[in-house]
Backbone as a chain_set.jsonl record, in Angstrom:
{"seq": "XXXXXXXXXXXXXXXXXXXXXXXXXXXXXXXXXXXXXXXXXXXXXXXXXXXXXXXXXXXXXXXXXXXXXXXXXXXXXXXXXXXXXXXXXXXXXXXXXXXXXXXXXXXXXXXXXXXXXXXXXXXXXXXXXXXXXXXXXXXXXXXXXXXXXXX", "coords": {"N": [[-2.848, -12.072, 11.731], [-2.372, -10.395, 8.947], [-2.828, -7.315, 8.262], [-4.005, -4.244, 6.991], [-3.383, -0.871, 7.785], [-5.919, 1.916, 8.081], [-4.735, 4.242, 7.095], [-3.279, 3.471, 5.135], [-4.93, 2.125, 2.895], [-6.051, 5.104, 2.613], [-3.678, 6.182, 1.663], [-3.076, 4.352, -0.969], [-5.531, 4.944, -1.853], [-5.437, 7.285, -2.701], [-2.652, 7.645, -4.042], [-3.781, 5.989, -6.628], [-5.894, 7.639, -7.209], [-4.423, 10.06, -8.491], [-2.843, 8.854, -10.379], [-5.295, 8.267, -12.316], [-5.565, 10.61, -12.961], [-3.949, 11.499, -15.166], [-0.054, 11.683, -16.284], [1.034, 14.502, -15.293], [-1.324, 16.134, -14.148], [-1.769, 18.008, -11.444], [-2.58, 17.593, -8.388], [-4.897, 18.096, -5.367], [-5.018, 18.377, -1.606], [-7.207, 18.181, -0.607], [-9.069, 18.184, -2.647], [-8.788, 15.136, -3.683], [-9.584, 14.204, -0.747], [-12.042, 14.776, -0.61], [-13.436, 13.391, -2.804], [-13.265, 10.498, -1.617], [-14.527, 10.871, 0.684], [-12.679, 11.593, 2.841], [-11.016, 12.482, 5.548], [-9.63, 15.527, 5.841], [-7.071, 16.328, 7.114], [-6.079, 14.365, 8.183], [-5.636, 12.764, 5.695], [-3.621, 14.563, 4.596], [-1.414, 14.538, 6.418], [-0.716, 11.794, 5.65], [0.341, 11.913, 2.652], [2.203, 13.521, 3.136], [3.783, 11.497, 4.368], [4.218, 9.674, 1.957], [5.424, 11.687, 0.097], [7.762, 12.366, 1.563], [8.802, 9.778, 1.347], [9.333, 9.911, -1.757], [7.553, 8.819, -3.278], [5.581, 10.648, -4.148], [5.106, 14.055, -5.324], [5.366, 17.307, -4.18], [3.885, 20.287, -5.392], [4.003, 23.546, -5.391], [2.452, 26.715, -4.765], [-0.808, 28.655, -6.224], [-2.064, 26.969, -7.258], [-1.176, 24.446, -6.622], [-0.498, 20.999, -5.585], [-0.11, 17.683, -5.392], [1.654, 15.359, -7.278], [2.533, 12.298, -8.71], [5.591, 10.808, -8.452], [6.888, 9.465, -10.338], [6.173, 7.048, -13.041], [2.825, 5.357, -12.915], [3.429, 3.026, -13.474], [5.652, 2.276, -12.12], [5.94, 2.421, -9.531], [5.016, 0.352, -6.725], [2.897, -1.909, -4.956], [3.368, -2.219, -2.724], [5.714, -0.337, -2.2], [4.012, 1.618, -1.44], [3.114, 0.697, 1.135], [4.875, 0.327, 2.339], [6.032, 2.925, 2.751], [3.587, 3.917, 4.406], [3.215, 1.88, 6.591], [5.552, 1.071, 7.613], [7.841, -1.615, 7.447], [6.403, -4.794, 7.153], [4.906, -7.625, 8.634], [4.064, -10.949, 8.976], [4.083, -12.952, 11.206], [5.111, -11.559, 14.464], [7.915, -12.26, 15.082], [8.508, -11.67, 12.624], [8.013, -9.212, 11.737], [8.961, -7.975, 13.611], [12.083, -7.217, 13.989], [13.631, -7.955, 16.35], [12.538, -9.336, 18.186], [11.054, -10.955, 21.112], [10.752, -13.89, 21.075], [9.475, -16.389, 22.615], [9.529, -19.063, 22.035], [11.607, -19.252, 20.083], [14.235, -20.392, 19.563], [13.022, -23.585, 19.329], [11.091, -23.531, 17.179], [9.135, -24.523, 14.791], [7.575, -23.636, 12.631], [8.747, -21.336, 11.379], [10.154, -21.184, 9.09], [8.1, -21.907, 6.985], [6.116, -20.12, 7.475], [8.019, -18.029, 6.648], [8.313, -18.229, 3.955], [5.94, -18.239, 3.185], [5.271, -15.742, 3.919], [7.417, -14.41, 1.689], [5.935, -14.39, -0.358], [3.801, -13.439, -0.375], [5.187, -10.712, -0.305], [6.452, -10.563, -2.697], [4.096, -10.605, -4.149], [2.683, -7.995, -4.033], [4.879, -6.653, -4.59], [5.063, -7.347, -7.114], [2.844, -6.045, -8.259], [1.558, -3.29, -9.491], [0.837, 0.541, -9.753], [-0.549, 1.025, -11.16], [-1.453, -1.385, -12.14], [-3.178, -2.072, -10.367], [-5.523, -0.673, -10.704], [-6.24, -1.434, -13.148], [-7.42, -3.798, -12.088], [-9.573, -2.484, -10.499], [-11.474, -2.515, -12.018], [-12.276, -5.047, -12.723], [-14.77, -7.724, -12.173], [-14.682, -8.784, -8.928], [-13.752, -12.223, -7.876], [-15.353, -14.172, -5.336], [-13.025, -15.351, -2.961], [-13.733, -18.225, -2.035], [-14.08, -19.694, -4.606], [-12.041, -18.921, -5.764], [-9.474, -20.543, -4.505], [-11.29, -22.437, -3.604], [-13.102, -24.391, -1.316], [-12.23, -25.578, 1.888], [-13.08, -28.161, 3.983]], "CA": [[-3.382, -11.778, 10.42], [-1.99, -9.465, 7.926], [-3.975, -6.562, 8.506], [-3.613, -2.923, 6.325], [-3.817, 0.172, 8.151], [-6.659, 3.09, 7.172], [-3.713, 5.048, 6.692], [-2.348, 2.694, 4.043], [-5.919, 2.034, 2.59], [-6.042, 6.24, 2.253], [-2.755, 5.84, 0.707], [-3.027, 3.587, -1.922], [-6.469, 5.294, -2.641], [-4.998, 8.679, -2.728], [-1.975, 7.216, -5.173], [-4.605, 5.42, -7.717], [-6.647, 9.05, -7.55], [-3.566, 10.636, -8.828], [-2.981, 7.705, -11.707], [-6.506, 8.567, -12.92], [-5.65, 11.835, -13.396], [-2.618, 11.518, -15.84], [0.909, 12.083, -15.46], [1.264, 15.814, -15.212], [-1.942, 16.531, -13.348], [-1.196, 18.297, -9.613], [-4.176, 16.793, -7.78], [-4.393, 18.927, -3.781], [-5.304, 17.063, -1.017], [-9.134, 18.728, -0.62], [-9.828, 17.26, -3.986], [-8.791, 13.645, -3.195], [-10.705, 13.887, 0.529], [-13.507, 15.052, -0.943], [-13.708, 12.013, -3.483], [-13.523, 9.566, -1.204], [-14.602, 10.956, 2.024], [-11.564, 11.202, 4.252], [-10.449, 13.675, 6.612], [-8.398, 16.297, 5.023], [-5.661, 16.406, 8.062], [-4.912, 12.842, 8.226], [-4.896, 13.186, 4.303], [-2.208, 15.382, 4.493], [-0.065, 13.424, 7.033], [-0.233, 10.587, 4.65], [0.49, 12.421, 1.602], [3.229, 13.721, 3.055], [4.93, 10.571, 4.176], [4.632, 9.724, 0.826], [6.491, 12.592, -0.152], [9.246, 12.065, 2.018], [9.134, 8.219, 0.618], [10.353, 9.599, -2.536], [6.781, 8.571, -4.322], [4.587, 11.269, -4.765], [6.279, 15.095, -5.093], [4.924, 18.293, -3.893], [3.993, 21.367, -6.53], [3.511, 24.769, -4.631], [1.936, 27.626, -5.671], [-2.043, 28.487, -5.711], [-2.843, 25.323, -7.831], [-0.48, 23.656, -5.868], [-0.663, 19.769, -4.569], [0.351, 16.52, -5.395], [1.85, 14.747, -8.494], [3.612, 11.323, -8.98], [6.876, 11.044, -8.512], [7.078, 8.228, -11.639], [4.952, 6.908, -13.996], [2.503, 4.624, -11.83], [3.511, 1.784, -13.722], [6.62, 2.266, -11.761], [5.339, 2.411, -7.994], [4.652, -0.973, -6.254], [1.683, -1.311, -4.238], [4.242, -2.531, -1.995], [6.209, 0.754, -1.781], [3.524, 2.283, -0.436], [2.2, -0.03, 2.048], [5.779, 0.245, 3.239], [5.892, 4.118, 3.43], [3.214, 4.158, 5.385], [3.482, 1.068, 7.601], [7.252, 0.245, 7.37], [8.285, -3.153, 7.288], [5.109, -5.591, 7.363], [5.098, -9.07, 8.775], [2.912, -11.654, 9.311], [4.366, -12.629, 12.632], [6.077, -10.931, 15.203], [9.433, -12.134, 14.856], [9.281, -10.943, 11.373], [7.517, -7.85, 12.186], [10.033, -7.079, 14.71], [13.846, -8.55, 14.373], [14.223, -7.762, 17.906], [11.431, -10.085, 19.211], [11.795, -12.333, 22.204], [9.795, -14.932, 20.828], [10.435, -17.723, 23.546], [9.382, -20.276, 21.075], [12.296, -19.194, 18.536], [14.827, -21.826, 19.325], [11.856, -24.949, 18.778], [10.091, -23.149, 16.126], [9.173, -25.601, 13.631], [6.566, -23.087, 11.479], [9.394, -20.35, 11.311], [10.643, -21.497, 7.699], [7.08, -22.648, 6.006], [5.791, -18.894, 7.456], [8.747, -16.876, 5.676], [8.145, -18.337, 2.433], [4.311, -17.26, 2.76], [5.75, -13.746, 3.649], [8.075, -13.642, 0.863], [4.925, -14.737, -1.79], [3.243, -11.847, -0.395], [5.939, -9.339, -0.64], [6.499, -11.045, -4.037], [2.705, -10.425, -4.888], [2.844, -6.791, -3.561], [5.941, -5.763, -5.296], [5.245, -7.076, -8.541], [1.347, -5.681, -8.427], [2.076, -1.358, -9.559], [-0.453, 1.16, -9.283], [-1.505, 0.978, -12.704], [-1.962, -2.78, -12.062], [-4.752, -2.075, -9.6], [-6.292, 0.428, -11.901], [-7.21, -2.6, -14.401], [-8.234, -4.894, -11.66], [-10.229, -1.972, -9.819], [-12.998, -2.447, -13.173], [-12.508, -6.385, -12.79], [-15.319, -8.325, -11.256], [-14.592, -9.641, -7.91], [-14.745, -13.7, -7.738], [-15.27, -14.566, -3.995], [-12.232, -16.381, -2.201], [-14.077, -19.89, -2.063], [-14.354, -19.853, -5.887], [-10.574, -19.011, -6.729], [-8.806, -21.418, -3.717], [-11.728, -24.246, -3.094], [-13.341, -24.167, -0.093], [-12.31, -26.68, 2.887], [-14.066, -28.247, 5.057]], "C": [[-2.786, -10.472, 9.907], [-2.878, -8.717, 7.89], [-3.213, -5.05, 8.239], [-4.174, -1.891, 7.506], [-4.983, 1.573, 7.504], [-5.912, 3.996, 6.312], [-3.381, 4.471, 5.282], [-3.723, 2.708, 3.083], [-6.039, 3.619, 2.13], [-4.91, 6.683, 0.888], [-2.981, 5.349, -0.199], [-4.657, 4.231, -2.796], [-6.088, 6.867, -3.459], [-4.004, 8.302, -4.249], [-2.706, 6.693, -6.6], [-5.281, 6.346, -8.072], [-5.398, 10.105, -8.779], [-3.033, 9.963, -10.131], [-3.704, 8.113, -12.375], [-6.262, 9.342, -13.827], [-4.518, 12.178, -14.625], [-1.889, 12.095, -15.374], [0.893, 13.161, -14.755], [0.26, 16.604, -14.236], [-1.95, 16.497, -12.036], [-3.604, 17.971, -9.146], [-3.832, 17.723, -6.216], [-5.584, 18.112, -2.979], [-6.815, 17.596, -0.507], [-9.662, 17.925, -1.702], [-10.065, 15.42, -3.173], [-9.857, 13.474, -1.705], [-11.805, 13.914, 0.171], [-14.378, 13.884, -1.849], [-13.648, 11.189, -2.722], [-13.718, 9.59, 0.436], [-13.452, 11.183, 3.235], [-10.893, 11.981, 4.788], [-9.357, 14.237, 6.149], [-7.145, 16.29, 5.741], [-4.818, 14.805, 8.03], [-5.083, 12.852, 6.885], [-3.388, 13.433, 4.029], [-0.916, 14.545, 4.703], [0.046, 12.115, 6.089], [0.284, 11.324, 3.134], [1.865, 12.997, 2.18], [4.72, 12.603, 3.258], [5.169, 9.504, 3.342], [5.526, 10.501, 0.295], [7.807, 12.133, 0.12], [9.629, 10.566, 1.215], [9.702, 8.305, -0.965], [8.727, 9.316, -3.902], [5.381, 9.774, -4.779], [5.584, 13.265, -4.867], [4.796, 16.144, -4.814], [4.887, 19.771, -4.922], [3.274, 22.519, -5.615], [2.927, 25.958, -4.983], [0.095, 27.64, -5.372], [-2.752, 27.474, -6.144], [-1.723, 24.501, -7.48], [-1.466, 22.161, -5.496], [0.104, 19.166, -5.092], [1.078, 15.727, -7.109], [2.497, 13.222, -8.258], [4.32, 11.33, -9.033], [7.251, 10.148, -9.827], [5.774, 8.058, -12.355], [4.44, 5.659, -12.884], [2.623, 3.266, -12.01], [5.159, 1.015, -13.135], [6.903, 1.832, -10.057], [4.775, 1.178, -8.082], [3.706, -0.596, -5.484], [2.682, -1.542, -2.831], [4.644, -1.471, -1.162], [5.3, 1.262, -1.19], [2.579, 1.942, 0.299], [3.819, 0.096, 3.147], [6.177, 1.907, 3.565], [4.547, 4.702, 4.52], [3.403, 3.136, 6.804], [5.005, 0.315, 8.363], [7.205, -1.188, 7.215], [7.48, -3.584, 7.975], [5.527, -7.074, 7.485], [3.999, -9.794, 9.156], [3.108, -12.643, 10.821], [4.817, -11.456, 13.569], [7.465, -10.721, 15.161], [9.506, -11.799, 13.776], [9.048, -9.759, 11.102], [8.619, -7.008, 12.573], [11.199, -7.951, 15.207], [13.942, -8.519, 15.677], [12.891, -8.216, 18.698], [11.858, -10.891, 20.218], [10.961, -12.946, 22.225], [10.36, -15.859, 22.002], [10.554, -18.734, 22.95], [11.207, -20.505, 19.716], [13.133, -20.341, 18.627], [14.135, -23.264, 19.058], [11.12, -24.339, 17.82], [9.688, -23.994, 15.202], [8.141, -24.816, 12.609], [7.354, -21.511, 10.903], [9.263, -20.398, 9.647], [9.342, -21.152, 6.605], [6.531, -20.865, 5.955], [6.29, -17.861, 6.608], [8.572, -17.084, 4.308], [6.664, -17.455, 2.066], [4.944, -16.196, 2.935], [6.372, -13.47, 2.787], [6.906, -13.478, -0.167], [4.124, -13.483, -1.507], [3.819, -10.971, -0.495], [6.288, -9.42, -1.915], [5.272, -10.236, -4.613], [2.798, -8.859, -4.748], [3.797, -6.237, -4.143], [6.009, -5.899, -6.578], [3.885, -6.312, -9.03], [2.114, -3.736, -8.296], [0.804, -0.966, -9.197], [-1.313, 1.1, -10.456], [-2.195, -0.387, -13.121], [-3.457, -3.008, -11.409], [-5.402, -1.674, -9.838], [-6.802, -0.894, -12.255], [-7.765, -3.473, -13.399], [-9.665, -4.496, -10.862], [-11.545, -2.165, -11.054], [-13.316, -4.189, -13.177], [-13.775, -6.552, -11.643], [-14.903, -8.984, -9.878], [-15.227, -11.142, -7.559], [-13.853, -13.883, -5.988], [-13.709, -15.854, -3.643], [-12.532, -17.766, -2.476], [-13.843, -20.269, -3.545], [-13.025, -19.992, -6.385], [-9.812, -20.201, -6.294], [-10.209, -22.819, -3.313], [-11.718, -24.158, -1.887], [-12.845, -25.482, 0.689], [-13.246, -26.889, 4.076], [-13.79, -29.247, 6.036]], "O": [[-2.803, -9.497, 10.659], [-3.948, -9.181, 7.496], [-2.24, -4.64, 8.873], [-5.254, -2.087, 8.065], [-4.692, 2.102, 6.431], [-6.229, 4.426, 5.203], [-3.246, 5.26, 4.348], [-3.538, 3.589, 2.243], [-6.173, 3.583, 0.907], [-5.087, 7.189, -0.221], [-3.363, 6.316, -0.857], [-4.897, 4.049, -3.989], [-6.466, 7.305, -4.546], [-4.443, 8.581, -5.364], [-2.162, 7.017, -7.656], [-5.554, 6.313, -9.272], [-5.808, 10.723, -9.762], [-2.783, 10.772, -11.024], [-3.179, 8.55, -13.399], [-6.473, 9.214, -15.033], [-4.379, 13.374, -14.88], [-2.096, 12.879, -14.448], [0.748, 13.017, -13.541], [0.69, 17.546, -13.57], [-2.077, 15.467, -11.373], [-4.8, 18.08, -9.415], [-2.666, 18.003, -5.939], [-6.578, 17.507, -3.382], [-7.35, 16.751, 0.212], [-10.583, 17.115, -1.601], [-10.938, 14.837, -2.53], [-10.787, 12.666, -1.688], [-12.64, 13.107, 0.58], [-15.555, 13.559, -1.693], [-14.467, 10.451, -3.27], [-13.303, 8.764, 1.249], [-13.602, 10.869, 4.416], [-9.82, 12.151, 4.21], [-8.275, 13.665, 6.025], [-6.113, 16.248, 5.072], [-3.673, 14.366, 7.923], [-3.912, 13.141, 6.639], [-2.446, 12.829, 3.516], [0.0, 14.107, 4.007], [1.138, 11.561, 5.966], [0.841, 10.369, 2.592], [2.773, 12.815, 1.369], [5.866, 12.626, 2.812], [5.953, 8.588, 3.587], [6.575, 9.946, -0.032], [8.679, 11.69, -0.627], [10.672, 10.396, 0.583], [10.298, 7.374, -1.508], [8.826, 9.566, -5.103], [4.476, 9.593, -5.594], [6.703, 13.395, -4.37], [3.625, 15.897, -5.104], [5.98, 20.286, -5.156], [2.126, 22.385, -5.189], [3.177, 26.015, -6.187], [-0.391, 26.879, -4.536], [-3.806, 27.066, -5.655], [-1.385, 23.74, -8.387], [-2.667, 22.13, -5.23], [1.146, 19.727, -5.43], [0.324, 15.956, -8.055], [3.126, 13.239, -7.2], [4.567, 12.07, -9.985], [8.352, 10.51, -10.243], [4.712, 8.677, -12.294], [5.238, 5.072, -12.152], [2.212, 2.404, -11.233], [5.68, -0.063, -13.42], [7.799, 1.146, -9.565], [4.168, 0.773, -9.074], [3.463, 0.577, -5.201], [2.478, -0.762, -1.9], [4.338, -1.337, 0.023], [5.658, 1.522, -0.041], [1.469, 2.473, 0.352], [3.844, -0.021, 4.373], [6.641, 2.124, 4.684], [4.604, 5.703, 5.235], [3.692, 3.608, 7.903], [5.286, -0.533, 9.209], [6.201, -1.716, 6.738], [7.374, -3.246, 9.154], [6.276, -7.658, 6.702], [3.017, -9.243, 9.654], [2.082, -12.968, 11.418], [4.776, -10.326, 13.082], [8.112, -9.674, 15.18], [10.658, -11.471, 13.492], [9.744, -9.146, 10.293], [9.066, -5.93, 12.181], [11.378, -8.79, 16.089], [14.607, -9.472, 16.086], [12.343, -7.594, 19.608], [12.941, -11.476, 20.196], [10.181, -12.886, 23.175], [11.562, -15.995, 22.229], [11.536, -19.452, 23.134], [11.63, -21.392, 18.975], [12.894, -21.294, 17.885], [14.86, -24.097, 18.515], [10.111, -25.031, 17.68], [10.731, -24.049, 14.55], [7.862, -25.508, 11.629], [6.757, -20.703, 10.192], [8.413, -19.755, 9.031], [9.447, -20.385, 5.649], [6.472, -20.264, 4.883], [5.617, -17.036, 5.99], [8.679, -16.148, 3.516], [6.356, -16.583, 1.254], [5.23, -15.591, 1.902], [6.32, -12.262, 2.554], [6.898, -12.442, -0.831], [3.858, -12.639, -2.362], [3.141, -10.005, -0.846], [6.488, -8.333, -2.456], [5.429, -9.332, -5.433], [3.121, -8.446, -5.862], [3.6, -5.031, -4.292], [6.637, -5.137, -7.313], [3.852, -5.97, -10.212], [2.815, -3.193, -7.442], [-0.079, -1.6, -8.619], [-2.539, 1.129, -10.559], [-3.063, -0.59, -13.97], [-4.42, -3.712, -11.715], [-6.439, -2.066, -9.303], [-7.753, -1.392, -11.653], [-8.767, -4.05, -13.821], [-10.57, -5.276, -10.568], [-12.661, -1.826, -10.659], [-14.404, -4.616, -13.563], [-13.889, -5.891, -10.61], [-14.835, -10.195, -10.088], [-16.366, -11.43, -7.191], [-12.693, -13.812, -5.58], [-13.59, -16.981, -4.125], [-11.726, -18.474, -3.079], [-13.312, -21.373, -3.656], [-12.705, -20.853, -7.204], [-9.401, -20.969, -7.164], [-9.947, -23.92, -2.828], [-10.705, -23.912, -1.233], [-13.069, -26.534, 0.091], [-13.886, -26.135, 4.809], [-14.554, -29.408, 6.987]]}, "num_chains": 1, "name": "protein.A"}
């Protein structure tokens, strides 16, 4: 199962905190913990390997912190599910090119699997941050309701 890290979950909350705030506003990483509870140190470490990723920038000084590196309608939710987690798969062998699946030569669910992984890296890269903004005020309709439950 496709399963997000806290880290990434901090991330992506941390990035949508910073959206809120319009472009220009330096947001520091006490603020953001403090809004949503979350340990200022591992804060940091995620905020910074954002940084390095190129999507959020660093402003120094005594009102120093955080800004956007783009406008957030620019950032995938993608990008930063992949600066914190790197390259996400929903197996193993696609997890990790260098698997020794024993199965790989008989595989017969290899193919049908990569397509689901591309529709999710599809869904994930075309979904921005400003995308999740408008859906974060949407109602939530339960799973069974959108796909039709089986039984």
């Amino acid at each position: 199962m496709l399963k997000l890290s806290k880290k990434t979950d901090y991330a992506l909350m941390a990035v949508q905190y910073m959206a809120s705030g319009g472009a220009d506003r330096v947001v520091n990483t006490k603020e953001i913990a403090e809004e949503y509870n979350i340990p200022v140190e591992l804060l940091a470490k995620v905020l910074q390997k954002l940084g390095k990723k190129g999507l959020i920038v660093s402003q120094n000084g005594p009102k120093g912190g955080y800004v956007l590196a783009k406008s957030s309608t620019d950032i995938s939710v993608l990008s930063v599910i992949q600066a914190i987690e790197g390259h996400i798969g929903i197996t193993e062998c696609y997890h990790n090119e260098d698997s020794n699946c024993m199965q790989m030569p008989r595989c017969n669910i290899r193919t049908p699997l990569r397509n689901i992984q591309n529709s999710i890296y599809g869904l994930l890269d075309s979904m921005s941050i400003a995308d999740m903004k408008e859906f974060g005020s949407a109602t939530i309709v339960p799973q069974s309701r959108v796909y039709g439950q089986r039984t």
